[in-house]
N, C-alpha and C positions, 0 to 999 in steps of 0.2 A: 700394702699397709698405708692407705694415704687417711689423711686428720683434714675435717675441713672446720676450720672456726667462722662464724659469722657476725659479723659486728653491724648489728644493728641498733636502731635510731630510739627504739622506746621498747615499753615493756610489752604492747602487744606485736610488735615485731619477731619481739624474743620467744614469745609465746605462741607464736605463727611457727617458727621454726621451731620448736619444742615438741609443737602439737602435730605438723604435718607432715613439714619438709623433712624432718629429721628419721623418721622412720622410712620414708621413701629414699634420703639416697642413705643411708645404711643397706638397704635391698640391693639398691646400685654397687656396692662393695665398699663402701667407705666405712673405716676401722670406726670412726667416732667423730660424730657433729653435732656442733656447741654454739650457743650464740652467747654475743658477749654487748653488751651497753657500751658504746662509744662514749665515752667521755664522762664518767658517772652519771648517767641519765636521771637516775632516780632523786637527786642531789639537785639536777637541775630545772627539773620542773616547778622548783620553786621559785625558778629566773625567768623561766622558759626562753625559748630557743634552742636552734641543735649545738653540739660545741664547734669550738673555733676546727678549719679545716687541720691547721699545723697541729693543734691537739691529738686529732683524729689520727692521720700522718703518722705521729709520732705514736699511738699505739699499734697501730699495725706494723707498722715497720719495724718496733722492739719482738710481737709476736713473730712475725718471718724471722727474726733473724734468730732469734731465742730456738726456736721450734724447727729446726730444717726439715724434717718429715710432713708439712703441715700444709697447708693452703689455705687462704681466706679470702673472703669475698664480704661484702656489703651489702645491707639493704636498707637503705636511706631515702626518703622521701623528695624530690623535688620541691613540691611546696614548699615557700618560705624556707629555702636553701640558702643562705647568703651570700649576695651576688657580690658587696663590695663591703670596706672597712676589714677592720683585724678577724671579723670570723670567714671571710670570705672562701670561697670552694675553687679551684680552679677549673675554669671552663666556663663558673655557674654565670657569668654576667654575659662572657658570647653568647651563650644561649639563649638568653634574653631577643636576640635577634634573630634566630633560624630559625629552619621550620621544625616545626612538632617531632619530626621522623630524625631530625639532627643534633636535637636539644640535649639528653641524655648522653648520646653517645659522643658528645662533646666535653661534659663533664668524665664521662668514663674515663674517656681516654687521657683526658688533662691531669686526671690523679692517678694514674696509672701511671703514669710516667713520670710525675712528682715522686712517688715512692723508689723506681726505678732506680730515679738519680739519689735517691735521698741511703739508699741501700746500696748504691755501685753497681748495679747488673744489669745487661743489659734486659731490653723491654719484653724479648721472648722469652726470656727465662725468670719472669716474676711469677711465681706464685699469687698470684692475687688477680681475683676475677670481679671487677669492679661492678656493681647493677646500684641505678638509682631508679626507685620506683615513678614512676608517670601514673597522675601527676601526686598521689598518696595512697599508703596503704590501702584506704577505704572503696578507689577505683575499683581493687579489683573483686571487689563484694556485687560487683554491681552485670558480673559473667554470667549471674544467673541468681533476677530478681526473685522469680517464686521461691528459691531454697534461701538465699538473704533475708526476705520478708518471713520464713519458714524458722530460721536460725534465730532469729530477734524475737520470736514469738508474734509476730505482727503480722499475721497472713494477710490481713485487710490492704498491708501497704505493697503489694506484690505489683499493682496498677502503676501507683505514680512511680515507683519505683523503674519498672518497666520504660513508664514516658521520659523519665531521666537518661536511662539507655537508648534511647531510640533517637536521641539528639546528635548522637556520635558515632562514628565508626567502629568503633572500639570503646571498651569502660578505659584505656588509658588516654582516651583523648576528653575525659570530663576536664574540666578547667581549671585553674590553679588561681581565680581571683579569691581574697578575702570573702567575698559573697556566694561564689559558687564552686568553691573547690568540692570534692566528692564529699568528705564531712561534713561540711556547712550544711549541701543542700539534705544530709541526713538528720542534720540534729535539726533542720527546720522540720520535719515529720516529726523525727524521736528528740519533744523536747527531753532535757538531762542524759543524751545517747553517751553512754560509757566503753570506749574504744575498747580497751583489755578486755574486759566479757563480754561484750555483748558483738564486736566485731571477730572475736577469735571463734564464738559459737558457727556465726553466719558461715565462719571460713571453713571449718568443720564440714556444717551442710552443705556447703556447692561442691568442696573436694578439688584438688588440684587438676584434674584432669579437664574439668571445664573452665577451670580458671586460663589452663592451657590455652584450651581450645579460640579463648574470645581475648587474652591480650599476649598477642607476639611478644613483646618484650621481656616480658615475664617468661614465656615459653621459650626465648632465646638465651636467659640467664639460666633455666633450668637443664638445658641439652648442655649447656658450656659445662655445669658442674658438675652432669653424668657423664660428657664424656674424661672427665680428670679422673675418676673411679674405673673407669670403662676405655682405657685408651687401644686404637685400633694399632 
């Protein structure tokens, strides 16, 4: 009888998990999964930015401690993460320095263990499976261009879309500057590109199994929270 709650960063997040994830690990065995806005999200898009890390912190850690039957996890964007000042992330400004493959799981582990202490328990036995996305949701639209340009209604853009991917290793190693983060170089195609619909469709069309297939890290957050449903 395990609960996973999911605190994610905006409303197509929440809608990502709503639409995909949530009926696949229910399959997995899990009683009930929920996503929830970090920080009233909806409230602050009028400021924009994500909320301060302690904000954040301090909702999870009320849900763990509130919920003992429960587990929760995150799915928060790297991009424009805050690296220093009062909304700042822990880990988010070393990463600044490492390489690609250490960045994330730098922050993982940084708030992971923030909560840790912030709840008294030791760091195995937290409930909370920390994923920050590389380098934003819209990466990983990008596992499989012909069904993204297929889900947007935009068949035409299946090419450059294509030549976007073919730049990288992976759709989580597109870049995270103000110019070329995954979004940016979409809404330079789709001027007015509206995330909530029009990237929850795409996600729709490609399906997680190829989302899987093309960004490890994402496929490494997905096996953590089927094996909590699934323990050997």
């Amino acid at each position: 009888m395990t609960r996973l709650l999911v605190h994610v960063e905006g409303p197509t997040e929440e809608t990502f998990v709503n639409e995909l994830l949530r009926d696949h690990l229910l399959a997995c065995g899990y009683t009930s999964v929920a996503a929830r806005l970090v920080g009233n999200a909806r409230q602050r898009e009028r400021r924009g930015g994500i909320k301060a890390w302690t904000a954040v912190r301090d909702d999870i850690s009320r849900h763990l401690a509130s919920d003992t039957g429960s587990f929760s996890t995150t799915m928060v964007d790297y991009y424009a993460l805050p690296a220093t000042g009062p909304k700042a992330w822990p880990g988010r400004e070393l990463a600044n320095i490492l390489p690609h493959t250490e960045k994330a799981h730098a922050i993982e582990n940084a708030i992971a263990l923030d909560i840790a202490t912030r709840l008294s328990v030791p760091r195995q036995n937290l409930r909370f499976v920390p994923y920050i996305v590389m380098h934003e949701f819209e990466a990983l639209l990008f596992s499989d261009c012909t069904a993204f340009a297929a889900g947007v209604y935009r068949s035409d853009l299946a090419s450059a879309f294509q030549q976007i991917r073919n730049q990288f290793a992976s759709p989580e190693e597109i870049n995270d500057s103000p110019q070329t983060a995954p979004s940016k170089r979409i809404k330079n195609l789709i001027p007015g590109y509206q995330k909530p619909l029009l990237g929850t469709l795409a996600a729709l069309e490609i399906g997680l199994p190829r989302m899987r297939s093309e960004c490890p890290r994402f496929s490494e957050w997905m096996n953590k929270l089927e094996a909590i449903a699934n323990p050997v």
